[in-house]
FIKOLKE-371180 format. One record per residue (C-alpha): residue number from 0; residue in three letters; chain; x, y, z. Coordinates in steps of 0.05 Angstrom, whole numbers. Last residue first. Layout:
N
(NUM; "Ala"; "A"; (X; Y; Z)) ...
// end
This chain:
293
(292; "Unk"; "A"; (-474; 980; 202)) (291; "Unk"; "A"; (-518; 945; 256)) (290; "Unk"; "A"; (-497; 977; 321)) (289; "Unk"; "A"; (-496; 1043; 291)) (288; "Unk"; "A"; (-559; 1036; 243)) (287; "Unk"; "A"; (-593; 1010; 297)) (286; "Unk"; "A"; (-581; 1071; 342)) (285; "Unk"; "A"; (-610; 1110; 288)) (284; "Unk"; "A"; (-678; 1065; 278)) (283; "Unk"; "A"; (-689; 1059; 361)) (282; "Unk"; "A"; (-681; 1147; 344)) (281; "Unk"; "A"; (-733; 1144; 293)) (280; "Unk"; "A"; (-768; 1094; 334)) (279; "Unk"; "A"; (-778; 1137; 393)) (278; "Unk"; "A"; (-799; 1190; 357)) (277; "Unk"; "A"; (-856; 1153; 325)) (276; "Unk"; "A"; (-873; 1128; 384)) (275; "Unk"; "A"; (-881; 1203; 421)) (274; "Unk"; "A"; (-921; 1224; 353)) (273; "Unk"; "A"; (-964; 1170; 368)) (272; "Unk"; "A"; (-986; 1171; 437)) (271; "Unk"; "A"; (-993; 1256; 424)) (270; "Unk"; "A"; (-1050; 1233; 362)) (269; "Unk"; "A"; (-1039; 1228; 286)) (268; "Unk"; "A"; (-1015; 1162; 252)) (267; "Unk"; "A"; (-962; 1178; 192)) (266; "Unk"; "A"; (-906; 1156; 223)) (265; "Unk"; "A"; (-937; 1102; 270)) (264; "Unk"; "A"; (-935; 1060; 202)) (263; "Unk"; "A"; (-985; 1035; 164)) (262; "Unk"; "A"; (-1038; 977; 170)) (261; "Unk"; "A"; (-1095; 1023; 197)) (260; "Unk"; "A"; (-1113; 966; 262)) (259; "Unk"; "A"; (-1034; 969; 261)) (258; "Unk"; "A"; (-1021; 1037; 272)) (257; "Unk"; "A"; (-1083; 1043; 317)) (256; "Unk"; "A"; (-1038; 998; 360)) (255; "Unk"; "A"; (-978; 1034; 354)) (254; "Unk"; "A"; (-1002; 1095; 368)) (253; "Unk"; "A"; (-1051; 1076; 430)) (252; "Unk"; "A"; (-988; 1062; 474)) (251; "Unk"; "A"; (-937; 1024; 501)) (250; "Unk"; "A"; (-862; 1052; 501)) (249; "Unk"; "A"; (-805; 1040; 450)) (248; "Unk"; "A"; (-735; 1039; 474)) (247; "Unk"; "A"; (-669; 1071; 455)) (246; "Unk"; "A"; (-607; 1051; 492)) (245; "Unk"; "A"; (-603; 985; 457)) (244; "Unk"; "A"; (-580; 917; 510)) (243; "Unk"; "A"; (-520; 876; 494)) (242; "Unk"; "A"; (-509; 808; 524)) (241; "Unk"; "A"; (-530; 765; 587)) (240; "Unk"; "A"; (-514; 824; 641)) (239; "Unk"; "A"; (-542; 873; 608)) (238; "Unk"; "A"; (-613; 838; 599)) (237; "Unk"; "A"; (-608; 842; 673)) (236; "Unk"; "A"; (-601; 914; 682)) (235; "Unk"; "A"; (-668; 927; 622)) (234; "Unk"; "A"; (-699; 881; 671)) (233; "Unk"; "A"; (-688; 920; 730)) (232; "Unk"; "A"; (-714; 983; 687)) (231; "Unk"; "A"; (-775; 960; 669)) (230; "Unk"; "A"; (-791; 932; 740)) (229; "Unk"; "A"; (-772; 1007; 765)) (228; "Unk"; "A"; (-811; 1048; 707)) (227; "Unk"; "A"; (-774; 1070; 651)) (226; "Unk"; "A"; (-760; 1141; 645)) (225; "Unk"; "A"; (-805; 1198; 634)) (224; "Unk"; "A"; (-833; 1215; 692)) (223; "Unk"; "A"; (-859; 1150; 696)) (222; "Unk"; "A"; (-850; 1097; 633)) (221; "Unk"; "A"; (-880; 1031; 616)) (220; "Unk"; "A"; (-839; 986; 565)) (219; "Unk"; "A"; (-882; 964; 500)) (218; "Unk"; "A"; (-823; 943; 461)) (217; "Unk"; "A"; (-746; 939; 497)) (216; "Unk"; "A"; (-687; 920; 446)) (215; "Unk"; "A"; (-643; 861; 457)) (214; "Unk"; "A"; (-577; 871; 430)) (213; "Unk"; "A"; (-531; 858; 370)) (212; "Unk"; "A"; (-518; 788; 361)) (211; "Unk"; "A"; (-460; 776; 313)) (210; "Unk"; "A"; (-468; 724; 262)) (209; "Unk"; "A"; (-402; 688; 242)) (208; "Unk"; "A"; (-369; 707; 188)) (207; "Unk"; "A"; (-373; 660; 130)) (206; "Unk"; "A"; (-326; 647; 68)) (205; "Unk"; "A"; (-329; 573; 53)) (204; "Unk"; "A"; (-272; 544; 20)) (203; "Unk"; "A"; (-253; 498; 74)) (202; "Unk"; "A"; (-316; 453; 64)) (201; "Unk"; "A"; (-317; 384; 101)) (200; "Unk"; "A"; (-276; 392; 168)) (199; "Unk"; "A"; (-260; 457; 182)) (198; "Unk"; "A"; (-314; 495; 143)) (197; "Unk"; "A"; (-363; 447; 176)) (196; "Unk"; "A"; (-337; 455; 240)) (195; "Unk"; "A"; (-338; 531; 234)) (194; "Unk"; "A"; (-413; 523; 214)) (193; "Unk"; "A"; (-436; 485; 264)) (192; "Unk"; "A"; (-400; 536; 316)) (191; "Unk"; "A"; (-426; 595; 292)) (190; "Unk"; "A"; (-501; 563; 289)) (189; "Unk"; "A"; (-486; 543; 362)) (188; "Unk"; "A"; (-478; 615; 380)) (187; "Unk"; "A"; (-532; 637; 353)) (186; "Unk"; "A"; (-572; 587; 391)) (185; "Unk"; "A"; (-542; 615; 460)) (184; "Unk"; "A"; (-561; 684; 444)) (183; "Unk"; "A"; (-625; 664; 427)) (182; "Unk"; "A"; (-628; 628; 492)) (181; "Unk"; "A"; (-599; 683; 526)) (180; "Unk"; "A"; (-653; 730; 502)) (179; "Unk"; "A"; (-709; 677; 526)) (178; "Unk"; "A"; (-715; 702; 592)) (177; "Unk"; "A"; (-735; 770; 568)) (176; "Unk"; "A"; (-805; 756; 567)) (175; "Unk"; "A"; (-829; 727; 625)) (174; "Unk"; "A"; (-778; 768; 663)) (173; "Unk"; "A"; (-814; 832; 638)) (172; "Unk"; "A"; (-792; 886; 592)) (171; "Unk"; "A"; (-824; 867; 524)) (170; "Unk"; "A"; (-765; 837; 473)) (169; "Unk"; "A"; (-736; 850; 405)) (168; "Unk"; "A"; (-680; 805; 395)) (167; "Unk"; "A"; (-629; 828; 351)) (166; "Unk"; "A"; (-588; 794; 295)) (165; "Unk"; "A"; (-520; 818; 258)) (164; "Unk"; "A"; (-490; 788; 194)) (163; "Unk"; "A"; (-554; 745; 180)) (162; "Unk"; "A"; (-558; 695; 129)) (161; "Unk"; "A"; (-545; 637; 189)) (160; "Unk"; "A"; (-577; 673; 229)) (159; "Unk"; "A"; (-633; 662; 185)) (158; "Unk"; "A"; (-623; 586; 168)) (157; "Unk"; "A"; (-621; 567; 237)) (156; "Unk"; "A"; (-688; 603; 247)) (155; "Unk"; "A"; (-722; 563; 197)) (154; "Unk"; "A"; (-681; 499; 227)) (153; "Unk"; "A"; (-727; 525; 276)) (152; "Unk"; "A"; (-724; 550; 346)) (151; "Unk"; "A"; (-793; 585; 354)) (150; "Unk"; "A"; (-820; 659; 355)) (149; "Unk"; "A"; (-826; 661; 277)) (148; "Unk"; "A"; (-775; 710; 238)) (147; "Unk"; "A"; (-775; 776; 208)) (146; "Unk"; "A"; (-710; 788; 161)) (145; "Unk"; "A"; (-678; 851; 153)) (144; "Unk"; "A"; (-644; 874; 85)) (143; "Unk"; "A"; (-609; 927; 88)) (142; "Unk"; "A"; (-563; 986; 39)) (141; "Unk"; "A"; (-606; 936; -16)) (140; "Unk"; "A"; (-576; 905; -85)) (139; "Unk"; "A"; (-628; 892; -131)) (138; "Unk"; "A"; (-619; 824; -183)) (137; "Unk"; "A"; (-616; 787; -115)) (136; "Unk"; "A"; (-574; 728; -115)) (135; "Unk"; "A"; (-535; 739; -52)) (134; "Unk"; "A"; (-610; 747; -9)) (133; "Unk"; "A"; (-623; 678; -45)) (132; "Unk"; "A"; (-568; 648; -31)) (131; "Unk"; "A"; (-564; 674; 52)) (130; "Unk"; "A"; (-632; 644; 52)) (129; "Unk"; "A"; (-611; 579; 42)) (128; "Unk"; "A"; (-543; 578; 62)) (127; "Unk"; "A"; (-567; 525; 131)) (126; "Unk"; "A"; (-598; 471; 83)) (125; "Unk"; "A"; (-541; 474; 33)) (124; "Unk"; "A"; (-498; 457; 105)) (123; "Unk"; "A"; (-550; 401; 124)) (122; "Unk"; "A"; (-536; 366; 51)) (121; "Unk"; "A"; (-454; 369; 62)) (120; "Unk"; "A"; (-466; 344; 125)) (119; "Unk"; "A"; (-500; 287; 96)) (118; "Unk"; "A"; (-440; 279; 30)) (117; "Unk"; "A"; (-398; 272; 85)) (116; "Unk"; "A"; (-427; 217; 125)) (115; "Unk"; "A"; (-448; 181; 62)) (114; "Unk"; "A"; (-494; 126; 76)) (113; "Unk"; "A"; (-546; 170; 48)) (112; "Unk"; "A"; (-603; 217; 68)) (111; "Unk"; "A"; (-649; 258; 33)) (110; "Unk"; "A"; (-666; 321; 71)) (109; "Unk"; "A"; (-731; 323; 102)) (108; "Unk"; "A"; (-712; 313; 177)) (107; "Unk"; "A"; (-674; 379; 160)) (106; "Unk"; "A"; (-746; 418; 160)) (105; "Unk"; "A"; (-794; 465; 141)) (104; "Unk"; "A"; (-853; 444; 142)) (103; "Unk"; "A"; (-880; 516; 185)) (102; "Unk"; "A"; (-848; 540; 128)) (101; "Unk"; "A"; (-918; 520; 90)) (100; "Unk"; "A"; (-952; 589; 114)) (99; "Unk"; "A"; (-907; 621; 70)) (98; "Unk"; "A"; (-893; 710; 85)) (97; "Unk"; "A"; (-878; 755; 32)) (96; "Unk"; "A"; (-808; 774; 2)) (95; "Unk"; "A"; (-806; 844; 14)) (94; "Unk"; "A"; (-784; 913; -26)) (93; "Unk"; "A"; (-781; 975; 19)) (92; "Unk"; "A"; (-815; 1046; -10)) (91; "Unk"; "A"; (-874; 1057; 43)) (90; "Unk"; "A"; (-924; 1032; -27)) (89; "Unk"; "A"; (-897; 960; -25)) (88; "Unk"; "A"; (-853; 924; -74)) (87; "Unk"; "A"; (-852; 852; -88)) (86; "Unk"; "A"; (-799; 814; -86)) (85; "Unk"; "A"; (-817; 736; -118)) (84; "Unk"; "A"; (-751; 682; -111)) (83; "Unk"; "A"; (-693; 664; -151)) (82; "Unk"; "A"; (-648; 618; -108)) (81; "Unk"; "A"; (-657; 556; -166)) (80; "Unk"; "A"; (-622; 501; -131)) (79; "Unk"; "A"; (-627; 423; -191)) (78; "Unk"; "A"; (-674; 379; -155)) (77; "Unk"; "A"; (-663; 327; -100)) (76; "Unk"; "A"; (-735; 338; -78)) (75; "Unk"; "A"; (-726; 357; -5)) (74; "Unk"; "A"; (-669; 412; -34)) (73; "Unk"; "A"; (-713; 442; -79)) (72; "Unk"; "A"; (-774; 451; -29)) (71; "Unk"; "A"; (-726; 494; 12)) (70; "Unk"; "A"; (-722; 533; -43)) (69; "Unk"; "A"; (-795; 530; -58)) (68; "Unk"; "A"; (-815; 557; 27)) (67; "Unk"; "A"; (-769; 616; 11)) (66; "Unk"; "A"; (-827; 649; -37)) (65; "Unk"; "A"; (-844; 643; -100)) (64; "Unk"; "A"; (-905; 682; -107)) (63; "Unk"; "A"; (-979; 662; -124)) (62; "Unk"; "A"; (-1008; 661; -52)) (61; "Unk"; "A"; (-1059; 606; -39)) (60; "Unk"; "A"; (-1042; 591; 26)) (59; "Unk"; "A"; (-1108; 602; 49)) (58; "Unk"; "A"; (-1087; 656; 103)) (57; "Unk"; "A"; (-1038; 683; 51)) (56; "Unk"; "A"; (-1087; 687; 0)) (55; "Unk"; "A"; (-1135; 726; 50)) (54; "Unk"; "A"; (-1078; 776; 68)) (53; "Unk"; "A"; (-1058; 788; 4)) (52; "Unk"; "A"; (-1089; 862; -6)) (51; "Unk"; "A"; (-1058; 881; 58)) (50; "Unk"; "A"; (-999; 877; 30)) (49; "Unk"; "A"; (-941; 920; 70)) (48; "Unk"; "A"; (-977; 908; 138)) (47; "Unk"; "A"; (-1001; 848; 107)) (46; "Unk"; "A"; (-935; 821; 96)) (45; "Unk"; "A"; (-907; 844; 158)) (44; "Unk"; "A"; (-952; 815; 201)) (43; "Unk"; "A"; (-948; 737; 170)) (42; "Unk"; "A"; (-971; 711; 234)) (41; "Unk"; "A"; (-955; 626; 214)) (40; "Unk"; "A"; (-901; 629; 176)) (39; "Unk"; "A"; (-854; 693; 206)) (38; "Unk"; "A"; (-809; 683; 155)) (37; "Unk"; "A"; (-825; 756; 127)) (36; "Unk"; "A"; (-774; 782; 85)) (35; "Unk"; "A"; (-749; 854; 82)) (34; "Unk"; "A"; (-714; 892; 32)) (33; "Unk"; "A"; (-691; 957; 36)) (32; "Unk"; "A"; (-653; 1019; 4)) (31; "Unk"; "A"; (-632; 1073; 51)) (30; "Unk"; "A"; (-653; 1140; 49)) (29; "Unk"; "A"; (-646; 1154; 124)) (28; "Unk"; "A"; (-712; 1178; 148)) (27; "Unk"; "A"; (-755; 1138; 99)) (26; "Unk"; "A"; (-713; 1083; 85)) (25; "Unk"; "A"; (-683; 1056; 144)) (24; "Unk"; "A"; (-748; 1089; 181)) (23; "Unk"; "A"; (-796; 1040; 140)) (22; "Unk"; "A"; (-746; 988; 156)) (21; "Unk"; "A"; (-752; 999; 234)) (20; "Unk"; "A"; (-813; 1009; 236)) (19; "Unk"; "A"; (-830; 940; 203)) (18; "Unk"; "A"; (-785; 904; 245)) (17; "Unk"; "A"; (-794; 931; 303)) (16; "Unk"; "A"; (-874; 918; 292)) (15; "Unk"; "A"; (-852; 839; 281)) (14; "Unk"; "A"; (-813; 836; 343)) (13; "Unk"; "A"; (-860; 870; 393)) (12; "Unk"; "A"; (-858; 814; 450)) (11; "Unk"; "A"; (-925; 774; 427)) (10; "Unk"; "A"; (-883; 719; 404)) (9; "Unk"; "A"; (-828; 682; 450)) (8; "Unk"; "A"; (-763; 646; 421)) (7; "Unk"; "A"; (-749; 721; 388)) (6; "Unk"; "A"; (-709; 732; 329)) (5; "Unk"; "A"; (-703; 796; 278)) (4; "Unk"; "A"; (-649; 776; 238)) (3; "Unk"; "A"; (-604; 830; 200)) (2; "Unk"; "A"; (-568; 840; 140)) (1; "Unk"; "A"; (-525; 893; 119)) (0; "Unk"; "A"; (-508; 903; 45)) 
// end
């Protein structure tokens, strides 16, 4: 099992529809089984891309699952870790953990406290596994399970690289844009370093290995004569210089957004845009599967 953080300090980049494509291509064009949970608290794209039937409850916060927000929840309230949580399974073929509007709460600041010093960091450590526990305590084991996550720097987000053997940072080819990459990069590698410290110092037992980060991967670049235009392509040289950059990119177009307006994949949306997306997402979905093994 492979599993993967989609991350982004800035929303409106692409990351949630890589995301999605990207596990409906895992499993439609390479047989592989999938899960994916939506963190993304406040959008929720994925889940009513795969749900749209929930999309009201999940406005209203109303949904009836158990969702990532309770195990969190557990921790606040000094009660006994239960990882178990809802997966529901949606008609493209991947399983998903639906989105929470109430992660937007969540927080360290909430974790009782004592005079302990050890005992504390022992309490912000449970806080960082998380996710990771309930993606271990699956009754279904998955090829991949990629997690979608809110454009912020969270103790949310902590908690997913944290889970996440590889993450990659989706990202529209401006400088507005991809300026954030290095901080994701740079918060990754504080999570690494957190958690060696801990292991060092107050848990020597635990097995972790630290989260790679992957590459930044251009959404909605502009092409002429069929490669990316000049600002796209200065930008795709400068991503290269902070970290790892995919080959494979996924231009702008009418396909992806009637796509969305349809709530299914570009796959199965008819039109020249689309069928040029949908290529270029089966082969963003096979480079992924080599950097992200």
């Amino acid at each position: 099992m492979t599993v993967i953080g989609f991350v982004s300090e800035k929303g409106g980049v692409g990351k949630t529809t890589a995301c999605y494509h990207i596990a409906v291509g895992l499993r439609r064009f390479h047989k592989k089984s999938v899960l994916v949970i939506d963190a993304d608290y406040q959008r929720g794209g994925i889940t009513g891309r795969l749900f749209p039937e929930l999309i009201e409850q999940f406005r209203h916060g109303t949904l009836p699952d158990v969702t990532l927000f309770a195990k969190f929840q557990q921790l606040y309230s000094a009660t006994t870790f239960d990882p178990t949580v809802t997966v529901r399974t949606a008609s493209v073929g991947v399983d998903a953990i639906v989105a929470d509007t109430r992660l937007a709460n969540v927080t360290t600041d909430k974790l009782p406290s004592t005079n302990n010093i050890v005992e504390n960091n022992l309490s912000l450590l449970r806080h960082l596994k998380v996710i990771r526990e309930v993606i271990d305590n699956l009754e279904k084991s998955y090829d991949y399970v990629l997690i979608d996550s809110h454009p912020e720097i969270s103790d949310v987000l902590r908690s997913i690289i944290y889970a996440s053997d590889h993450c990659v940072s989706p990202v529209k080819l401006d400088l507005q844009s991809s300026v954030g990459v290095p901080t994701v990069v740079a918060e990754i590698g504080t999570v690494n370093n957190d958690v060696a410290l801990m292991k060092a110092t107050i848990d020597k037992s635990l097995a972790y290995n630290p989260t790679a980060f992957a590459g930044a991967m251009g959404m909605m670049a502009r092409e002429y004569a069929g490669v990316p235009k000049q600002t796209e392509a200065d930008e795709i040289r400068r991503l290269r210089r902070a970290g790892t950059v995919f080959n494979e990119y996924v231009t702008e177009g009418d396909g992806i957004r009637r796509a969305a307006q349809e709530r299914l994949p570009v796959y199965d949306i008819s039109g020249a845009n689309a069928v040029k997306q949908s290529g270029q997402f089966q082969r963003l979905t096979s480079e992924f599967i080599t950097k992200c093994p």
